[in-house]
C-alpha positions in Angstrom: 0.4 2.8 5.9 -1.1 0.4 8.1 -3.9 2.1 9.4 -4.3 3.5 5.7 -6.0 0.4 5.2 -8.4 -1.1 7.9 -10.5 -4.4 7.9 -13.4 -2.8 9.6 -14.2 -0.2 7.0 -17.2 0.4 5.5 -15.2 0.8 2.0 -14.9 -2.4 0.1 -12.0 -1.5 -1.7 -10.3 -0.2 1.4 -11.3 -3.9 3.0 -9.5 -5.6 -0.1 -6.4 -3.5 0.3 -6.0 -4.3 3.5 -5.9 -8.1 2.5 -3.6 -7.5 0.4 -1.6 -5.6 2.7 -1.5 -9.3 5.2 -1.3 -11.8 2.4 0.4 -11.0 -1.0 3.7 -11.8 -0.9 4.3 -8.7 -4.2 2.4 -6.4 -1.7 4.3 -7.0 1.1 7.8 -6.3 -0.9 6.4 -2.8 -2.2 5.3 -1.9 1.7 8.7 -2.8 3.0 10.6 -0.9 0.6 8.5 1.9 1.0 9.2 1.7 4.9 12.9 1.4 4.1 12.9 4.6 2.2 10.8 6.6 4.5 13.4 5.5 7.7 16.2 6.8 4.6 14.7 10.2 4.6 13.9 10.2 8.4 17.3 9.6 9.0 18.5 12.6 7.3 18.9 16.3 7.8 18.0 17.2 4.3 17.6 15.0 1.4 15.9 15.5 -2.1 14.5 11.5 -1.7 10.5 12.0 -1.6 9.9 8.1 -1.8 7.3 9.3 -4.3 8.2 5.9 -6.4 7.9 3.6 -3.5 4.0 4.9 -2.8 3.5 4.7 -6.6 4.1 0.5 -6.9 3.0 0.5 -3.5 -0.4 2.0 -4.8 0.0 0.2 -7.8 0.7 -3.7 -6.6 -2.2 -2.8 -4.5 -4.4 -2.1 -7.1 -3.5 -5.3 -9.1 -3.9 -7.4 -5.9 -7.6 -5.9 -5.4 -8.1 -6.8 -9.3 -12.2 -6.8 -9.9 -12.7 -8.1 -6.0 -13.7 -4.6 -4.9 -16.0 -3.8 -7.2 -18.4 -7.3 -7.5 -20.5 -5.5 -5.4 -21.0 -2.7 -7.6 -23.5 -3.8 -10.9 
């Protein structure tokens, strides 16, 4: 998920996700539990977890962080 999101892109929004990604604290929760979960199903022969959830409020808190800031640009 780390180099989903880079500092040097040209994308704005991908920019302000990647901030998010370093410094919100809500962020940073949803990423780790979405790293726990995928180490879950790694860890396993066969499973029916996806961690489908996990990228959702990942995705989600991610979206809230970034707010309007990726967009201020755009008018």
């Amino acid at each position: 998920m780390d180099t989903a999101f880079n500092q040097d892109s040209p994308d704005n929004l991908v920019k302000q996700r990647w901030k998010c990604l370093q410094n919100n604290e809500k962020v940073k929760k949803m990423q780790g539990l979405l790293k726990s979960c995928d180490a879950r199903v790694k860890s396993k022969s066969y499973t029916a977890e996806t961690c489908s959830q996990e990228v959702i409020d990942l995705m989600e808190a991610l979206d809230h962080c970034v707010g309007n800031s990726a967009f201020r640009n755009f008018a």
